[in-house]
C-alpha positions as CSV (number, residue, x, y, z in Angstrom):
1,X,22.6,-9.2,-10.9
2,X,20.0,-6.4,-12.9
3,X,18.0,-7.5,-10.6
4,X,19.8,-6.8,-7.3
5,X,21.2,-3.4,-9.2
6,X,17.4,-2.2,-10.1
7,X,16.7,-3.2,-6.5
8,X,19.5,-1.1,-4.9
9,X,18.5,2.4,-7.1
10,X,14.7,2.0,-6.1
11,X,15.9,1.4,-2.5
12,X,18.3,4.9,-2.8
13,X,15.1,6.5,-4.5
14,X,12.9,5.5,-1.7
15,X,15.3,6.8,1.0
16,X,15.7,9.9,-0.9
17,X,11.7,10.5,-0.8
18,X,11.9,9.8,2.5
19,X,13.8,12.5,3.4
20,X,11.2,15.0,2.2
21,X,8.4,14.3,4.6
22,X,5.2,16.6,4.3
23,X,4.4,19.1,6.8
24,X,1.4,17.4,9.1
25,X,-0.9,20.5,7.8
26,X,-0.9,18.6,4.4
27,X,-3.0,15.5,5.4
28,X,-3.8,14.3,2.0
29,X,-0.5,14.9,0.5
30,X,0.8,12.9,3.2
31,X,-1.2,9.9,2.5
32,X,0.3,9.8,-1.0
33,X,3.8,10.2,0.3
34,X,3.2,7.5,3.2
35,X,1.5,4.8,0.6
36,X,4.0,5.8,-2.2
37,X,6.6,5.3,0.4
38,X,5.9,1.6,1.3
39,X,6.2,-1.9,-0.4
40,X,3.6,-3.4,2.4
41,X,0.3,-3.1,3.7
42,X,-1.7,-4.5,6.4
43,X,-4.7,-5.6,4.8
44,X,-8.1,-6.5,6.9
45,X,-10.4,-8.8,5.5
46,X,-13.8,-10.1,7.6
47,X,-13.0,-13.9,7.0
48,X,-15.3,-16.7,6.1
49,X,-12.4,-19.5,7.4
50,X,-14.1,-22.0,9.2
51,X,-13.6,-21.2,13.4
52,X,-13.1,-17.1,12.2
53,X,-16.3,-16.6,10.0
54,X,-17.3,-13.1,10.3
55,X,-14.1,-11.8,12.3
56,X,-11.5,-9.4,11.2
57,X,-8.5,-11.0,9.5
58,X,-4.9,-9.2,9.1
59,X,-2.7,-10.0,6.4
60,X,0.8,-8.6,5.1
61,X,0.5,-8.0,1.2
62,X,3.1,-5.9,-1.1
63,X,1.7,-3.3,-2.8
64,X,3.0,-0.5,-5.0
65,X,1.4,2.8,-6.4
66,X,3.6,3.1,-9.3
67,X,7.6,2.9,-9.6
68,X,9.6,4.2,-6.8
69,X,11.0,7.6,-7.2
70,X,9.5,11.2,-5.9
71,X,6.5,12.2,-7.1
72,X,5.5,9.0,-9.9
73,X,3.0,7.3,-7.9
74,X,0.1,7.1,-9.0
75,X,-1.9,6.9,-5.8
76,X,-3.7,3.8,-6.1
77,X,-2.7,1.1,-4.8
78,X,-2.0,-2.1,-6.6
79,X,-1.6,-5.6,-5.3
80,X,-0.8,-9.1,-6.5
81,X,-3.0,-11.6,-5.6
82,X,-4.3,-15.2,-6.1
83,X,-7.7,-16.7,-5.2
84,X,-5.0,-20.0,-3.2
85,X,-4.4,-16.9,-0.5
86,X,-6.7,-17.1,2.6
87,X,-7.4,-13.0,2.5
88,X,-8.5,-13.4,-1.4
89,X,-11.1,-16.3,-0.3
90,X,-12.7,-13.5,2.3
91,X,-12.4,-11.1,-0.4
92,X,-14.5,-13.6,-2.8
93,X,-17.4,-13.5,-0.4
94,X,-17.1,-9.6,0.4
95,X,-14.4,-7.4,-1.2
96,X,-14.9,-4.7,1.6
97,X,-11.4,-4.0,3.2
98,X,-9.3,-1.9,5.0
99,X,-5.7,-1.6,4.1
100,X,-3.0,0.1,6.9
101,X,0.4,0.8,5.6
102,X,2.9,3.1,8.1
103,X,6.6,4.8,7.3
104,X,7.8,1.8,10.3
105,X,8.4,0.5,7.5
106,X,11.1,3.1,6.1
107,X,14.3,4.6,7.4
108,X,12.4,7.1,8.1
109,X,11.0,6.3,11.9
110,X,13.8,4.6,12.9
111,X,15.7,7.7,12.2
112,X,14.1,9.5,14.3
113,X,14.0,6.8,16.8
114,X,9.9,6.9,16.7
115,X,8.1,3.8,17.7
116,X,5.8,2.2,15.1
117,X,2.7,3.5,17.7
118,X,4.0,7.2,18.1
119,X,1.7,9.3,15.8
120,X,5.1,10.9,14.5
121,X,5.8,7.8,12.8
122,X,2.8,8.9,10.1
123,X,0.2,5.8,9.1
124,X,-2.4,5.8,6.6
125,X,-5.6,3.3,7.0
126,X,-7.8,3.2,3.7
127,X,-11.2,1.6,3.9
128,X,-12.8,0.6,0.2
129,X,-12.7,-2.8,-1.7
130,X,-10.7,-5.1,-3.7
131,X,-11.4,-4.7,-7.2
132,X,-9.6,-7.0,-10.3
133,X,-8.1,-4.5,-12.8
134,X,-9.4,-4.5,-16.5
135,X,-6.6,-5.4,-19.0
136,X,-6.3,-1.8,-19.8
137,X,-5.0,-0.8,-16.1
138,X,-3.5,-4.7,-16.0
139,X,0.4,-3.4,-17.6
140,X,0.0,-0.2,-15.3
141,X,-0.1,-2.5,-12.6
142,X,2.2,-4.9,-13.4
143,X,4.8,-2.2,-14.3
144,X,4.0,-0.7,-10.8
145,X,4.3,-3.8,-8.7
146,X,6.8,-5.5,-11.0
147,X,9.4,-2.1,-10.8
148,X,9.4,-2.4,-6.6
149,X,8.7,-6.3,-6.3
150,X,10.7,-8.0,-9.1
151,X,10.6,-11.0,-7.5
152,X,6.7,-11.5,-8.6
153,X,8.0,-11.9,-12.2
154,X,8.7,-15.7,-11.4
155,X,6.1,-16.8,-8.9
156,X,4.5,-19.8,-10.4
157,X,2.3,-19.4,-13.2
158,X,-0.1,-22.1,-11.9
159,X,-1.2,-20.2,-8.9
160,X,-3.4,-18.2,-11.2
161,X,-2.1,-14.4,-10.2
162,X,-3.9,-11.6,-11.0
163,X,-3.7,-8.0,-10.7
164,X,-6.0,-5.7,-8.5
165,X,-6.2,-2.2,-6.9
166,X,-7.5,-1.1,-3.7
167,X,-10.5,1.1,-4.3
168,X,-10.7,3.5,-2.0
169,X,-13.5,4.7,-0.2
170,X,-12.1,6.7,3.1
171,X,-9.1,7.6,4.6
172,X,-7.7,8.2,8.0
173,X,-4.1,9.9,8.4
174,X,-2.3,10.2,12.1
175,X,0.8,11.3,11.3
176,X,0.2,14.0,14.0
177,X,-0.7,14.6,18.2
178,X,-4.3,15.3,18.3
179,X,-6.5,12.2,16.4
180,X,-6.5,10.7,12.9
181,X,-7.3,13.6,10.1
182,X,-10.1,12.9,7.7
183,X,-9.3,12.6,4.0
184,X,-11.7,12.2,1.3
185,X,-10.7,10.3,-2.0
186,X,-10.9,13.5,-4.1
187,X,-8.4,15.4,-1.9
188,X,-6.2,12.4,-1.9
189,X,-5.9,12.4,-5.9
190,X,-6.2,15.8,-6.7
191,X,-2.2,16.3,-5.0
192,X,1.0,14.9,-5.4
193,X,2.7,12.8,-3.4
């Protein structure tokens, strides 16, 4: 029931944010506010399955930047993973990835009736790597995935989870008419989502 409850305030938080949506002038602050807004991510991996080697690979992964709520994330994004998931054997080979989350994902577009494909309905592609976090950053990211994703908490213990970030290297915003805005990773920190 805590659970459900904790779910159900981080939900109302997340609307909340939602609400304040950055002016498209602001490209980097609206690449925190997109990533701090979602739980998922589309992450691309170039697999090394046998009949796909060397292909692009999509996958769904949660994610979270920090705890919901305006203006805590952190801006890097932190996923759960385990070396059993097909993505995590690509990344074992080559951590290069590219990581696409969107506000489809939020009241937000459906609001405003946008389609997941009209530039209105901002999305953020990051291109970088997949990095295991040290045990210093390991409690910053459990607290961050473990606040929006309780449900991790009792995934078994014998699939060997582990914590990691998405390092980021480039990023793309559209969240506007006229082509995706460059971002580099030093105007992406340096604001607030």
């Amino acid at each position: 029931m805590a659970g459900l409850l904790l779910l159900c305030a981080a939900s109302g938080l997340l609307l909340a944010a939602v609400a304040a949506i950055p002016p498209p002038e602001e490209a980097a602050r609206m690449a925190r506010f997109v990533l701090h807004s979602c739980d998922w991510g589309a992450l691309a991996t170039l697999s090394v399955q046998e009949g796909l080697r060397g292909r692009p690979f999509a996958n769904i992964f949660s994610l979270s930047d920090g705890p919901p709520g305006p203006r805590r994330g952190s801006g890097v994004p932190y996923l759960y993973l385990t070396d059993m998931e097909i993505s995590v054997q690509d990344l074992e080979i080559n951590s290069d990835a590219s990581l696409t989350v969107s506000l489809a994902q939020t009241p937000y577009c459906r609001k405003h009736r946008y389609d997941p494909q009209n530039p209105l309905c901002a999305h953020i592609i990051f291109a970088g790597s997949i990095v295991k976090v040290n045990d210093s950053e390991a409690d910053i990211a459990k607290k961050a995935l473990f606040t929006r994703h309780p449900e991790m908490e009792s995934w078994p213990k014998d699939h060997n989870w582990f914590f990691a970030k998405f390092n980021i290297t480039n990023i793309w915003v559209l969240d506007y008419f006229g082509g995706l805005k460059i971002v580099t990773p030093e105007e992406y920190y340096s604001v607030k989502p």
